[in-house]
DOROZA-717060 format. One line per field, with one value per residue (C-alpha): residue number from 1; residue in one letter; x negated, y, z negated. Coordinates in steps of 0.2 Angstrom, whole numbers, plus 5000, padded with zeros to 4 digits. Each point is the difference from the previous one (the first is absolute). Layout:
resi: [NUM:...]
resn: [A:...]
px: [X:...]
py: [Y:...]
pz: [Z:...]
***
This chain:
resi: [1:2:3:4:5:6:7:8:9:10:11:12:13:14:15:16:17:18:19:20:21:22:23:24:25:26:27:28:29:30:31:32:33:34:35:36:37:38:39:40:41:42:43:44:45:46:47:48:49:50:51:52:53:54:55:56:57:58:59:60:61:62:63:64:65:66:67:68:69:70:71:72:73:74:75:76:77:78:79:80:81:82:83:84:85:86:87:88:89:90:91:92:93:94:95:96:97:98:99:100:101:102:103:104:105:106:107:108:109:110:111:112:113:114:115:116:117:118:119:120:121:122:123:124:125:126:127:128:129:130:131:132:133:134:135:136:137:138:139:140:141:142:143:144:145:146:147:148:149:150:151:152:153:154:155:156:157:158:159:160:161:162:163:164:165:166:167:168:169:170:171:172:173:174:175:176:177:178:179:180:181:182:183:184:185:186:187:188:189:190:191:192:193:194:195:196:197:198:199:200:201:202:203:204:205:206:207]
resn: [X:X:X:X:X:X:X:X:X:X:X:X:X:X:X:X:X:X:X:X:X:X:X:X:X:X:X:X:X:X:X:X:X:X:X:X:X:X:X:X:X:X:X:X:X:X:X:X:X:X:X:X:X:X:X:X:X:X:X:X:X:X:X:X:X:X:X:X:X:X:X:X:X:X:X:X:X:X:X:X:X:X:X:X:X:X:X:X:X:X:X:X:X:X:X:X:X:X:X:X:X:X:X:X:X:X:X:X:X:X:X:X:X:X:X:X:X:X:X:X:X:X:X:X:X:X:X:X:X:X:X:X:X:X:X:X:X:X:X:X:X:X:X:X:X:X:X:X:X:X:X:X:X:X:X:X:X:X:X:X:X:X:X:X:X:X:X:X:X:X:X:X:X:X:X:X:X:X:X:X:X:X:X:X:X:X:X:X:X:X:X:X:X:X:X:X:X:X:X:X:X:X:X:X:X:X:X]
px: [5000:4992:5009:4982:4989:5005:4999:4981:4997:5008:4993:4998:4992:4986:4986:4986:4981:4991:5012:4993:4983:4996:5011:4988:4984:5007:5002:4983:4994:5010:4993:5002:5018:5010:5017:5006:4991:5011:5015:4999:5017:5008:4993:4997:4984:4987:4990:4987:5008:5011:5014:5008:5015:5009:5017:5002:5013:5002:5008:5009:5007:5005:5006:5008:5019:5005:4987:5009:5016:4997:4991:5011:5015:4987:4996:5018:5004:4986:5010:5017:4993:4989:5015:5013:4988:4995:5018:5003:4985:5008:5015:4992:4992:5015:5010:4986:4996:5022:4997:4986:5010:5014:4986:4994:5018:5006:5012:4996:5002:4984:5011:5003:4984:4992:5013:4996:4981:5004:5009:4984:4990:5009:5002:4983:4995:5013:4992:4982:5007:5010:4984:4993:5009:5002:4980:4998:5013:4993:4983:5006:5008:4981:4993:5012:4994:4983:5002:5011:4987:4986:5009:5003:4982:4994:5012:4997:4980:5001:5009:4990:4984:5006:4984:4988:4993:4997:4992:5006:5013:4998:5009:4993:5007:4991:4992:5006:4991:4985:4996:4986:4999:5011:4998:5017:4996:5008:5014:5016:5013:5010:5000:5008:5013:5007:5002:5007:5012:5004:5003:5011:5012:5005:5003:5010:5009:5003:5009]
py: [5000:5017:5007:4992:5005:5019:4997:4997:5011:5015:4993:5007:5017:4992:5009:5002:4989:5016:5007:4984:5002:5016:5000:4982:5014:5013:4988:4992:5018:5007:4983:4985:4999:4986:5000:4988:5011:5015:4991:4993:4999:5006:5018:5011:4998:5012:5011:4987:4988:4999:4983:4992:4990:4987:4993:4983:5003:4981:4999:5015:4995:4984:5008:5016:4998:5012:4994:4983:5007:5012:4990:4982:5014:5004:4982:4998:5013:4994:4982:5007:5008:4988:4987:5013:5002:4980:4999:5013:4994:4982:5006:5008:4986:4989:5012:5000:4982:4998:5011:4990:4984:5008:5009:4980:4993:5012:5007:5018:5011:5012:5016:4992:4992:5019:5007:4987:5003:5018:4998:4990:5010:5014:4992:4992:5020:5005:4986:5006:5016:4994:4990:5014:5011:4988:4998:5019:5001:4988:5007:5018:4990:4991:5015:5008:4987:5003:5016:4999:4987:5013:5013:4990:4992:5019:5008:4984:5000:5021:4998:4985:5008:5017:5000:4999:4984:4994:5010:4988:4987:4986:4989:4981:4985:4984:4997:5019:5010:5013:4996:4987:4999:5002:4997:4995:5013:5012:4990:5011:4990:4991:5019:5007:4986:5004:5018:4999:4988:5009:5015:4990:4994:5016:5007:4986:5003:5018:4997]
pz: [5000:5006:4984:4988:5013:4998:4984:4998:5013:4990:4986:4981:5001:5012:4999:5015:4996:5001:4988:4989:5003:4995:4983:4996:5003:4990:4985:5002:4999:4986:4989:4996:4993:5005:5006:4987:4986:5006:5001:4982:4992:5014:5000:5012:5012:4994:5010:5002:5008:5013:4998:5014:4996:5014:5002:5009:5013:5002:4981:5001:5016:4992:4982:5004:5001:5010:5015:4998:5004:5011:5010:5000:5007:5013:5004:4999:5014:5010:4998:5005:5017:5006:4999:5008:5016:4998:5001:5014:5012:5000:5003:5015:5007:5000:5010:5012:5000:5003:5013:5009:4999:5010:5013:5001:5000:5014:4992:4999:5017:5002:4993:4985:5001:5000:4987:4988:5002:4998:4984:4993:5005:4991:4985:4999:4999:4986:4991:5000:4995:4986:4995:5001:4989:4987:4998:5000:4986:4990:5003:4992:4985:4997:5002:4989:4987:5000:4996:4984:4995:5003:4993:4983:4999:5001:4988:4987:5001:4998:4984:4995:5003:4993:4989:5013:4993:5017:5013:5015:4999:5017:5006:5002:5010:5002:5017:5005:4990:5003:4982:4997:4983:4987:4980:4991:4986:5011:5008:4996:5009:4984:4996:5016:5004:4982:5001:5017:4996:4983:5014:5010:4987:4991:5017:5005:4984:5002:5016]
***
């Protein structure tokens, strides 16, 4: 589904490997703090170093009950219009396959025989149209849903990181990742999929 891959590819405020690079330099130059040091009872990073925490996309993906929804509607859409034009395109070819027993049986005279190609013709055309227009709509209503799950990753990590405790929060996937190493310490998933889904139920409630 195209809907996981937009997801990793928008990411958790992703930030660029130069970006990386030259916050690892400034903390080698500023001493020999260590990130874990800074971050000791959960306090917020200190001048000297500079903390990057991670969020396993594959988890939250798996954990977040709003995706799960959201997205088993999508697959569920995606369902309904492939088997309506399933549907529609056999429907097509046994009008035309009737129609060529006639042509073979004799039993069609050549005006017929040429409105009848007409007509399949023509509606062989509404039907890639119709196709058409369903996949476009369902492509806005994805699109539409990677937005709102941008939009609450971003407004949820704002407030969790409200205390600047983390100077970069990135987004990890296993086998589709820029990241090459990672070190548990620093894995705030369990963290995020409670807080989102915390965020999720009093609003569901409020409706």
């Amino acid at each position: 589904m195209r809907t996981t891959k937009q997801f990793v590819k928008s990411g958790l405020l992703a930030v660029l490997t130069a970006g990386t690079f030259i916050a690892c330099q400034q903390t080698k130059k500023e001493g020999n703090s260590s990130p874990a040091a800074a971050a000791k009872d959960g306090g917020a990073a200190s001048n000297s170093a500079f903390i990057i925490a991670y969020v396993d996309i594959d988890t939250v993906e798996a954990h977040y009950d709003y995706f799960k929804v959201k997205k088993a509607e999508l697959e569920k859409k995606q369902q309904a219009i492939d088997n309506e034009l399933n549907a529609n395109v056999r429907a097509l070819q046994n009008e035309a396959a009737d129609f060529q027993r006639r042509v073979n049986a004799n039993s069609v005279t050549q005006a017929e025989g040429e409105s009848t190609q007409r007509a399949l013709y023509n509606k062989q055309q509404q039907l890639e149209s119709k196709a058409q227009n369903m996949r476009s709509e369902y492509a806005e209503q994805e699109n539409k849903f990677n937005e709102e799950l941008q939009k609450r990753l971003n407004d949820f990590l704002a407030k969790y990181n409200a205390d600047k405790r983390y100077a970069y929060i990135l987004s990890y996937r296993t086998g589709a990742s820029n990241v090459l190493y990672k070190d548990d310490k620093y894995d705030i998933t369990t963290e995020v999929i409670k807080g989102l889904n915390d965020a999720n139920k009093e609003a569901t409630e409020k409706k």
